[in-house]
N, C-alpha and C positions, 0 to 999 in steps of 0.2 A: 226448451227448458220445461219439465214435467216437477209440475210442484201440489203438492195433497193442497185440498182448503184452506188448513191450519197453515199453510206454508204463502200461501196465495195471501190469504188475511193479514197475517204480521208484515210480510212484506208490502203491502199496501198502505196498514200501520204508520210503519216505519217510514215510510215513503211521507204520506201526511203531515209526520211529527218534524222530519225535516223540513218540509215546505212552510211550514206554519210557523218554524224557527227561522228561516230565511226571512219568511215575508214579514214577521216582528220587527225582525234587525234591519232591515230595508226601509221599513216604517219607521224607526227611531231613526235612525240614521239622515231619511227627507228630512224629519222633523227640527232633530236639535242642529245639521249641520247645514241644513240648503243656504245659501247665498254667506257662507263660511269659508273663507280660502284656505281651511287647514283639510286635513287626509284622516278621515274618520277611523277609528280608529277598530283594530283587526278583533277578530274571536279569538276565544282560547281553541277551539276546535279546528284542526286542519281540512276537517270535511266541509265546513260552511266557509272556509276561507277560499278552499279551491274552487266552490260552486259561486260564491260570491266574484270569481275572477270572471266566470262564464257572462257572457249577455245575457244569456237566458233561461236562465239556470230554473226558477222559477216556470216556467214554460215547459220545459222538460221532465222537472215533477208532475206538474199539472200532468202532463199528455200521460206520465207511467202511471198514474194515479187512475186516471179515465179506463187506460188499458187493461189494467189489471179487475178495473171493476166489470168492464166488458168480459173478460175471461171470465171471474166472477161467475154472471147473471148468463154468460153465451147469449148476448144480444149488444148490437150496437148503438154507443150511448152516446149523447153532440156534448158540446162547451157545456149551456146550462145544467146541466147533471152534474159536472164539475163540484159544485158549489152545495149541492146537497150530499154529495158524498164527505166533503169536508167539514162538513157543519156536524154529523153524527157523532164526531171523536172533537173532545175536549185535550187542549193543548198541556193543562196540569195531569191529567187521566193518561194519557198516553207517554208525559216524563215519568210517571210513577211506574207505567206498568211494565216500564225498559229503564227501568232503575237511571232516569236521568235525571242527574242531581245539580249539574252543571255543566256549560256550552262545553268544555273537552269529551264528558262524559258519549257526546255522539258517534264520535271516533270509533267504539267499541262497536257499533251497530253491526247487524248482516251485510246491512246493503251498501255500504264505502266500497265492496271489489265488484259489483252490480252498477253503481252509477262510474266509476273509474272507467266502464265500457261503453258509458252512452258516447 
């Protein structure tokens, strides 16, 4: 896959803004529902619903997230790097800048036929 900067960046973006809406919804979800015997309840988005079926869905962002930053920089970078690459893009910054107004709204994104193939 040969992809300019500008192409490398948004989809790294994007990459982020999904992980960050997973790991939100995973975090509400411990929260209000742990030692609750009811079935939490689904997204409007069918992209976070199918990555939410995955075990490791989360894990998988991470690794494309690392990847793309090594393409990026052309050096290899470990886990802790992870965490500074996510911390630079703010969660409300990056729905605004992909017009996301609400959890369907992710559907639209580039990268839904990109992660369909991890």
């Amino acid at each position: 896959m040969n992809l300019t900067e500008k192409e490398l960046q948004m989809l790294q973006e994007q990459f982020i803004l999904v992980y960050k809406v997973i790991r939100q919804d995973n975090t509400y979800k411990s929260f209000y529902y742990k030692d609750m015997n009811v079935k939490s309840p689904k997204s409007t988005s069918n992209l976070i619903n199918e990555l939410n079926e995955l075990e490791n869905a989360e894990e998988l962002l991470k690794n494309a997230i690392v990847e793309l930053e090594e393409i990026k920089k052309q050096k290899e970078l470990n886990d802790e790097n992870f965490h500074e690459i996510i911390e630079k893009y703010d969660l409300r910054d990056l729905k605004e800048k992909y017009f996301i107004k609400e959890p369907k709204d992710l559907d639209e994104l580039d990268i839904k036929i990109l992660l369909t193939s991890l």
